[in-house]
Structures are given as structure tokens and as C-alpha cells.
N, C-alpha and C positions, 0 to 999 in steps of 0.2 A: 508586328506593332511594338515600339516601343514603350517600355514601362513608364510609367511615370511614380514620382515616391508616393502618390496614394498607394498606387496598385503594389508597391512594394511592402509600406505601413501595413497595408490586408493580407501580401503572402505571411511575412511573418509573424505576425498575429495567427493564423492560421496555424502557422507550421508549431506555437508553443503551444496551441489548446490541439491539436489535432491527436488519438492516441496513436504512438510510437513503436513501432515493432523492428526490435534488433536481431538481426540475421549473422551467427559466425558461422562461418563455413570456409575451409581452404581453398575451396573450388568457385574459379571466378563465374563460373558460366552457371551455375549453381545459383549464387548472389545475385549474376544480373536477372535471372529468372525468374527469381522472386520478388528483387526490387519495382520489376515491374507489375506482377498479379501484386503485391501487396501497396502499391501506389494505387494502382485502377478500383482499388478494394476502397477507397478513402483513407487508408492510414501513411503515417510516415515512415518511410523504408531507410533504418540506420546500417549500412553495411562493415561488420570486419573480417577480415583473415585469419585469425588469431584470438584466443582468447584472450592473450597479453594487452592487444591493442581495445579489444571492447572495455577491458577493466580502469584506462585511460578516461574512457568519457562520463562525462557528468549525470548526473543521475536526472531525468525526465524531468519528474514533476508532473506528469499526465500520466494515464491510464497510457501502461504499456507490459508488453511479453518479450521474450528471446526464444526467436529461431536455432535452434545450437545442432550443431552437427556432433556427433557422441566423440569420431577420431580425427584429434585435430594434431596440429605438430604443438610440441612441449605441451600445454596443460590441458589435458584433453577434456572433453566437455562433464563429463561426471564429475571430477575435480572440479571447474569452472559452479556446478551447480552449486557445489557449497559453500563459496563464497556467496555469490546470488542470495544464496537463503540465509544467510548472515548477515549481508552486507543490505539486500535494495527483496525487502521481503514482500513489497505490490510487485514484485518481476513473476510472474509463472515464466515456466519454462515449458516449450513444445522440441520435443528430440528428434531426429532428421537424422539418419546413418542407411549407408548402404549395405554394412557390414550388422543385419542385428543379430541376435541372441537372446532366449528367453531368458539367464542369469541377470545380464545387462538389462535388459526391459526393466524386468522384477526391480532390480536396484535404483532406475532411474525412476519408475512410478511410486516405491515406495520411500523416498525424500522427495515426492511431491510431485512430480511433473505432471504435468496436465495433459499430454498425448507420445505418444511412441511412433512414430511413423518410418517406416523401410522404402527406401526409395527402390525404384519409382513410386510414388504417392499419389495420387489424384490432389487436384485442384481444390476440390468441394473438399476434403478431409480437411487439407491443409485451415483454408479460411474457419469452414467451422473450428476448427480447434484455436485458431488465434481469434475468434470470436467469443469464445467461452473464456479465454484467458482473458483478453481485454476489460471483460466483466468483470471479473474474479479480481482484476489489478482495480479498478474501478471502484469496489467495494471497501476492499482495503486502503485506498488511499481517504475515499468516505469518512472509515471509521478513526484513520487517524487524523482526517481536520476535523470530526465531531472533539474526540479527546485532545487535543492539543486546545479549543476553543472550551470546553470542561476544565482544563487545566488552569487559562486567563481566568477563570472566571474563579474559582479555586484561589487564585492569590492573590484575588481583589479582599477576602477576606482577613480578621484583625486575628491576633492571636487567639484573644477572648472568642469571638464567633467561630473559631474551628471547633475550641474545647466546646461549646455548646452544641455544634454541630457533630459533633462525633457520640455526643450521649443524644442527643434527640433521635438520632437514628440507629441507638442502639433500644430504643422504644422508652428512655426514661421520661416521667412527667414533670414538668415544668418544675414542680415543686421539689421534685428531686435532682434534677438537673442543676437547680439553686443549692440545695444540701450539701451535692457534690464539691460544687462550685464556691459556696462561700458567697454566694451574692444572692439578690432576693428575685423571688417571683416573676415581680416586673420587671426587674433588669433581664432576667431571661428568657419574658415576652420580647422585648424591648432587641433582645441579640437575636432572637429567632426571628422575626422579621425581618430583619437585616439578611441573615444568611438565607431567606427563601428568597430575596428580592436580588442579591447579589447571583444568588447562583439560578436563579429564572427556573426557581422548581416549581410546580403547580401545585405538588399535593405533599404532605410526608413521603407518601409513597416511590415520587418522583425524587427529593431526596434521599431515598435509601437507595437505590439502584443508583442515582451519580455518587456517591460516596462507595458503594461496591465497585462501580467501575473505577473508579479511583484508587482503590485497593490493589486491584485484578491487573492494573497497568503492568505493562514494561515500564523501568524506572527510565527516567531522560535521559539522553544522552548528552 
């Protein structure tokens, strides 16, 4: 049957929200393997040859993982993991080698990877384990549209309402939040409204954990 541009509008609207699982592996027969369980799985299956060529593509933007084979030609997959955790830090990594080694293991689990697997593999390993990364990417991408939207709301505020907002949540009272400040009272009822109703906090206590996390950020890039 052929498509018509609805049915096309919904594949790829699908294909930007769907999560994304990138597979490098030298071995083509490998790739088409998985391309297929990780298609029938409901995700998207990104395939490369090379770690050169995965560091080429664009960064998702959906919950996703990489399938990484540990020996690859020129930058083999442990190298490739540090860029990854540098570079695209909602990526887990699930490792795939025929060749393993407890040394290796130890070094890929301990910069974070999420599973070690020595081929031949089982099917159910494989999925659970890009199941649990999916999540894990999932979470992290969460936590940075919570902070990125903490952040807008953060520089809706005026000069004056940061400096009040940084003593009210250091627990000073109003009265002395004024003392600090040089201005009165009700001017700094007056900014502390403002800064609860700007930054959509419910309680004090609500602003002192956005202002923690505010602190605790990686600075922007």
C-alpha cells in the first residue's frame, strides 16, 4: 500500500519521540541482528561501523543507549566510552565483545556502563539491559528539562529579587534582609513575593532546594 504524507507526518513524528538505540559494531551481520530484535522491541535501531562514524551523528534528544562492541578498528569502544560520558551524558553504554576479560569488564563497569555482555548473549539479557538504560537515559534527560526550565524561570528575576532571594534562603528575616539590603521591610515583602511567584515555589522550603539546585548545577554550556 502506498503511503500517503499523513502516514509519513506519523512515521516521523514517531521515529523523533520513539527511544533510540545506537549499535557500533564492525560486524555487519552482528548490526543487522540487532537492528532487527531492537526494531521488533519498539525502539529505534541507529546503526555504525566505527566509532568515527557514530561521533558524526546528532545527538537524539529522546531517551536513548549504545550498543558498543569493546574491539573496534581505530578508536576502540573504551576510548569511544569517554567521549560518550563527556560529550552525550543521558547515553548509557551496554558493551558487546567476543573477546572479554575480567581487567576490561572491571574498567568498562567502573566509568559507568550499564551491562558487559560476551557474545554469544541471550536475547532477554540484551533487551533487559537496553531497558534499564533507556530508563536511566530517560531520567537524565528529565532532570535536565526540570533544570534548564529552573534556570528560565531564574532569569525572569530583577537584580534586586536575586539579592533578596539569596538571603531569604539563607533563613534571614525580612527585617534583616532589609538591614542587609538598605531598603525597608515592605519593600522586601514587596521583592519576596515576586521571587515566590516568579520562581512557582510553594513554600520557603520549596525555594531553598531551587536555589540548592541551582548552586549544585553543571554551569551552562
Amino acid at each position: 500500500m502506498e503511503k500517503t504524507a499523513e502516514d509519513t507526518t506519523m512515521t516521523s513524528t514517531m521515529l523523533r519521540t520513539q527511544p533510540v538505540v545506537y549499535v557500533v559494531d564492525d560486524d555487519i551481520s552482528v548490526r543487522e541482528s540487532l537492528e532487527l530484535l531492537i526494531r521488533t522491541a519498539g525502539w529505534q535501531p541507529e546503526l555504525f561501523e566505527s566509532a568515527q562514524k557514530f561521533l558524526c551523528c546528532p545527538k537524539a534528544g529522546v531517551p536513548s543507549c549504545l550498543v558498543l562492541d569493546v574491539n573496534l578498528p581505530g578508536l576502540n569502544g573504551l576510548d569511544l566510552q569517554k567521549q560518550v560520558a563527556a560529550d552525550r551524558a543521558d547515553m548509557p553504554i551496554i558493551f558487546i565483545t567476543g573477546y572479554g576479560d575480567v581487567p576490561t569488564t572491571v574498567r568498562a563497569m567502573k566509568a559507568g556502563a550499564v551491562e558487559f555482555l560476551t557474545k554469544p548473549f541471550s536475547e532477554d539479557a540484551l533487551l533487559s539491559a537496553i531497558q534499564q538504560a533507556l530508563e536511566r537515559s530517560r531520567n537524565v534527560l528529565d532532570e535536565e528539562a526540570a533544570l534548564q526550565d529552573l534556570r528560565k524561570r531564574y532569569d525572569l528575576l530583577s537584580r534586586r529579587e536575586r539579592e533578596v532571594m539569596a538571603l531569604v534562603v539563607r533563613g534571614l528575616l525580612n527585617k534583616q534582609v532589609g538591614f542587609e539590603l538598605g531598603i525597608s521591610e515592605i519593600t522586601v515583602k514587596a521583592h519576596r513575593g515576586r521571587v515566590m511567584e516568579k520562581m512557582e515555589a510553594r513554600s520557603l522550603a520549596d525555594l531553598v532546594m531551587m536555589s540548592a539546585r541551582l548552586l549544585t548545577a553543571p554551569a551552562k554550556n
